[in-house]
Rosetta silent file (secondary structure, phi, psi, omega in degrees, C-alpha in Angstrom):
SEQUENCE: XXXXXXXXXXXXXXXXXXXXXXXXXXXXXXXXXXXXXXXXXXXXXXXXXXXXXXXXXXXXXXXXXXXXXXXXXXXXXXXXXXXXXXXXXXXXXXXXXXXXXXXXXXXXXXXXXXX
SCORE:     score description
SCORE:     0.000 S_00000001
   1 L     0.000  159.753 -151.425  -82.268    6.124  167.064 S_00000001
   2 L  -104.826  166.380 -171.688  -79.600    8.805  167.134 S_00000001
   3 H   -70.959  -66.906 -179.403  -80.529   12.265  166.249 S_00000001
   4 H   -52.777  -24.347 -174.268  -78.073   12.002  163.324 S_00000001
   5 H   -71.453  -63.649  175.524  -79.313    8.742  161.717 S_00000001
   6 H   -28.296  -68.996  167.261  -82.759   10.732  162.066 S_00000001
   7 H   -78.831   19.798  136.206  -81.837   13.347  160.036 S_00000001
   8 H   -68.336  -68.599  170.796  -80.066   11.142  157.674 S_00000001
   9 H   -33.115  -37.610  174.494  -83.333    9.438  156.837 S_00000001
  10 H   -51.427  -47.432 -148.644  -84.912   12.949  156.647 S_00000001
  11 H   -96.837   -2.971  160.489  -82.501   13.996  154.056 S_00000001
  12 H   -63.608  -86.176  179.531  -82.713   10.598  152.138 S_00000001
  13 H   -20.934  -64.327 -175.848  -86.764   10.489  152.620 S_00000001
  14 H   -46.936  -46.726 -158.163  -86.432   14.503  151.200 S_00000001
  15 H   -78.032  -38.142  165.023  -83.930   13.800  148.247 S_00000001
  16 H   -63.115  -35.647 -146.233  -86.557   10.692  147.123 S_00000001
  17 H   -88.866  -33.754  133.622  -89.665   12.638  147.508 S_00000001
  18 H    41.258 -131.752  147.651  -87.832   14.595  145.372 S_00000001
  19 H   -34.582  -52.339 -158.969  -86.696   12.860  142.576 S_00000001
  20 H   -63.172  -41.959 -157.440  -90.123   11.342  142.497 S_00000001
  21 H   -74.918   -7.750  174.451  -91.433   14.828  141.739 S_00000001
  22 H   -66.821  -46.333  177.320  -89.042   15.312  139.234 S_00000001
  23 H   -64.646  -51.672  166.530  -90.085   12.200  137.521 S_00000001
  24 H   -64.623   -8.562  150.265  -93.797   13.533  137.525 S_00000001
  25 H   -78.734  -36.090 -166.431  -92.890   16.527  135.816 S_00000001
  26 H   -72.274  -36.126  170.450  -90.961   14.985  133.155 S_00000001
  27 H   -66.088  -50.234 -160.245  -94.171   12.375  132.547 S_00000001
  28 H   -75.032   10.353  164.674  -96.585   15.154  132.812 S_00000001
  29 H  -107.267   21.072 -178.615  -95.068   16.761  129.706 S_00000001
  30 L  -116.634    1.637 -177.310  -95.930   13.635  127.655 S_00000001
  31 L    80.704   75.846  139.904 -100.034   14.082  127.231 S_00000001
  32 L   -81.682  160.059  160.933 -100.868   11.340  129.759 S_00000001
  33 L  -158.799  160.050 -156.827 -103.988   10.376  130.430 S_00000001
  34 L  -131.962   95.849  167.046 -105.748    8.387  133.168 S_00000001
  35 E  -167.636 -151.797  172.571 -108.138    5.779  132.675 S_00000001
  36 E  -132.215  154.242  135.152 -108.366    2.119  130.909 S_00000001
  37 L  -134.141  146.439 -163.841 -109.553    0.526  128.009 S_00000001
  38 L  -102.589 -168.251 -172.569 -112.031   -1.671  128.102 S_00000001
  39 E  -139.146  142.506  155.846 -113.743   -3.795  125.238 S_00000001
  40 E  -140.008  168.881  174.826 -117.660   -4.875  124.912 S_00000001
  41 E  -109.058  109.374  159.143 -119.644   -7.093  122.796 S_00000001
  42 E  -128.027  166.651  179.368 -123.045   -6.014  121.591 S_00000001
  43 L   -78.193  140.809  163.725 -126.404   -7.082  120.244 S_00000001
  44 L   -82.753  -18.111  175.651 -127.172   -5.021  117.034 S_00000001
  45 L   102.192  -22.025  177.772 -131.018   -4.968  117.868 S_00000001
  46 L   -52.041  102.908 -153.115 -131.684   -6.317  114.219 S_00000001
  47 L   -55.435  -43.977  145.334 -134.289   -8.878  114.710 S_00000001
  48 L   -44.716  -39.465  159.835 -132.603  -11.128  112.017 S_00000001
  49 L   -20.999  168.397 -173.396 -129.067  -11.058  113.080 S_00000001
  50 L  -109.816  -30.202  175.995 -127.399  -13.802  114.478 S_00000001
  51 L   -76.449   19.635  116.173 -125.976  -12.133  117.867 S_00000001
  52 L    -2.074  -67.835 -160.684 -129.919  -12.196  118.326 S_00000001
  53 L  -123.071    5.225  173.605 -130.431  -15.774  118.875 S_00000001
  54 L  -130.054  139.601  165.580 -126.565  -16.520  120.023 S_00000001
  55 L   -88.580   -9.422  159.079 -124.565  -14.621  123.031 S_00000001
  56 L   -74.359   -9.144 -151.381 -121.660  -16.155  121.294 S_00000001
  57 L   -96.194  -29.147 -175.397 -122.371  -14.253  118.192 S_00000001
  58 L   -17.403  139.439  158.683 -122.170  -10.517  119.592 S_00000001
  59 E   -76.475  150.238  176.919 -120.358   -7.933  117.315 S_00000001
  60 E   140.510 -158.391   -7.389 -116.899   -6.526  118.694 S_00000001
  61 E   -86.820  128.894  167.798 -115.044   -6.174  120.480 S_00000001
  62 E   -82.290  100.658  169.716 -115.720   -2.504  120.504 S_00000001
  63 E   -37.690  107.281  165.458 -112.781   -0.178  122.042 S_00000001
  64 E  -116.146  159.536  168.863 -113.924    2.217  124.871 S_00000001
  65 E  -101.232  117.584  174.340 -111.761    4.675  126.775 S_00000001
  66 E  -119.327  118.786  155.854 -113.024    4.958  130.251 S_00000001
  67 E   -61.083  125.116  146.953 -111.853    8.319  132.656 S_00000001
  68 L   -51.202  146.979    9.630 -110.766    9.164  135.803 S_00000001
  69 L   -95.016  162.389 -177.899 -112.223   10.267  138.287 S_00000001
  70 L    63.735  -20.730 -169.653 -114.699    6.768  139.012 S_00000001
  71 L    70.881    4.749 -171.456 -114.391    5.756  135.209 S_00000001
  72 L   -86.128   16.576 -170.611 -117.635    6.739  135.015 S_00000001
  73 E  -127.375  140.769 -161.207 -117.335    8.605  131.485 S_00000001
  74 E  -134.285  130.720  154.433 -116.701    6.147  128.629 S_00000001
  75 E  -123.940  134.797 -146.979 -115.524    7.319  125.220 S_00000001
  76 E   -85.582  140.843  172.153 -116.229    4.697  122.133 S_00000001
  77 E  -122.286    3.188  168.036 -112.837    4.808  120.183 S_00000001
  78 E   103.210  178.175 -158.121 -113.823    2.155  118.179 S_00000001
  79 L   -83.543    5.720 -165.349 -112.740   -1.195  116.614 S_00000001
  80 L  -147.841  169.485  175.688 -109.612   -0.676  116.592 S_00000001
  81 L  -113.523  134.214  175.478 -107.551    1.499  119.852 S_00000001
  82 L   -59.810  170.319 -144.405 -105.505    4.749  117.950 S_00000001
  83 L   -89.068  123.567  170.388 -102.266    4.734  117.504 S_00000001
  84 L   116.282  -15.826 -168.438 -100.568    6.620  120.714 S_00000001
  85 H  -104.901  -21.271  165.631 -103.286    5.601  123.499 S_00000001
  86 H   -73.035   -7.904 -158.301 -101.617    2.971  125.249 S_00000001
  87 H  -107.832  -17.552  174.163  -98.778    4.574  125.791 S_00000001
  88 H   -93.210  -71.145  173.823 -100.409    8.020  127.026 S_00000001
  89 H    -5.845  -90.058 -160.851 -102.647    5.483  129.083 S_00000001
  90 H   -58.048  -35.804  143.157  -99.357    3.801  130.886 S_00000001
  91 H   -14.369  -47.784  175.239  -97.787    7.227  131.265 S_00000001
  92 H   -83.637  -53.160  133.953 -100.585    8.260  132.923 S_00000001
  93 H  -162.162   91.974  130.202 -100.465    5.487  134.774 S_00000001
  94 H    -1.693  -83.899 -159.562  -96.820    6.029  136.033 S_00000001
  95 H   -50.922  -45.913 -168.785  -97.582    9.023  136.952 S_00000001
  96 H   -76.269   -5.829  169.124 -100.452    7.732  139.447 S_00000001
  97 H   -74.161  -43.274 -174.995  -97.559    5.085  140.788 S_00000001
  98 H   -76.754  -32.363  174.055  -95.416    7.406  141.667 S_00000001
  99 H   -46.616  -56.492  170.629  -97.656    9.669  143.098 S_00000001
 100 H   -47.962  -19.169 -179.136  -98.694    6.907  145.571 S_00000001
 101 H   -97.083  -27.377 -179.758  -95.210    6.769  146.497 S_00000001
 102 H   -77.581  -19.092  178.173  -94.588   10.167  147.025 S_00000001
 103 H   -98.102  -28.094  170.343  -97.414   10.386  149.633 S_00000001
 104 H   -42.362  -39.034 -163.095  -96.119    6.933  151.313 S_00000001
 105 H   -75.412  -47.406 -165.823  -92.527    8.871  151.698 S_00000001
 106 H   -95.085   22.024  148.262  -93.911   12.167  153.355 S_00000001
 107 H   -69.181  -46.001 -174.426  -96.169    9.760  155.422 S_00000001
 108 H   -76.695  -10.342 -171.741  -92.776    8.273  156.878 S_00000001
 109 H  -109.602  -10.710  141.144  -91.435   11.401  156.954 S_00000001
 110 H   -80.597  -15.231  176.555  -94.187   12.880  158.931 S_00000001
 111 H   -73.975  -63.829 -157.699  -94.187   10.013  161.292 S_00000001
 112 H   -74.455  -36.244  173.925  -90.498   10.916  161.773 S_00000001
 113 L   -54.068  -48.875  175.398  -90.987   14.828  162.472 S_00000001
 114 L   -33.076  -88.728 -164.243  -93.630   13.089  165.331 S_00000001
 115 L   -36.372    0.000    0.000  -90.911   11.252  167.025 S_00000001
């Protein structure tokens, strides 16, 4: 590869990496946030009840928000999801798409500063 093609790709590879970060400022002014939500089914513990004596019967589905980092922090939002959280959800993650792309770019463009 010719020196100039090289540093065409540089300044393409630069002008994306870029962009991208441009795009992760402009999301990162919207209140994202980065996790899922998931849903469960529970027993009420009432010894009468009917999700008792059925596993079809469970009350729910219950709304949780589960966090980055691991997911390991769950917050119950309830039977319903508020108005506003998928959309900070998918925002969020965006954000974590792009990111991935932005380290893929300056991977290639450290490979080419190797060469």
């Amino acid at each position: 590869m010719s020196v100039n093609k090289i540093n065409e790709a540089k300044i393409n590879l630069l002008d994306a990496i870029k962009d991208i970060e441009n795009q992760i400022q402009s999301l990162s002014q919207q209140d994202p946030l980065f996790g899922f939500i998931s849903t469960k089914y529970i027993k009420c513990g009432r010894e009468s009840c009917k999700c008792k004596q059925s596993p079809k019967a469970l009350h729910g589905p219950y709304f949780y928000l589960r966090l980055e980092p691991e997911y390991k922090f769950s917050k119950y939002l309830g039977r319903k999801v508020p108005a506003g959280m998928k959309d900070r959800i998918s925002v969020g993650t965006n954000i974590k798409e792009l990111e991935r792309k932005r380290k893929r770019l300056t991977s290639t463009l450290d490979d080419i500063d190797f060469v």
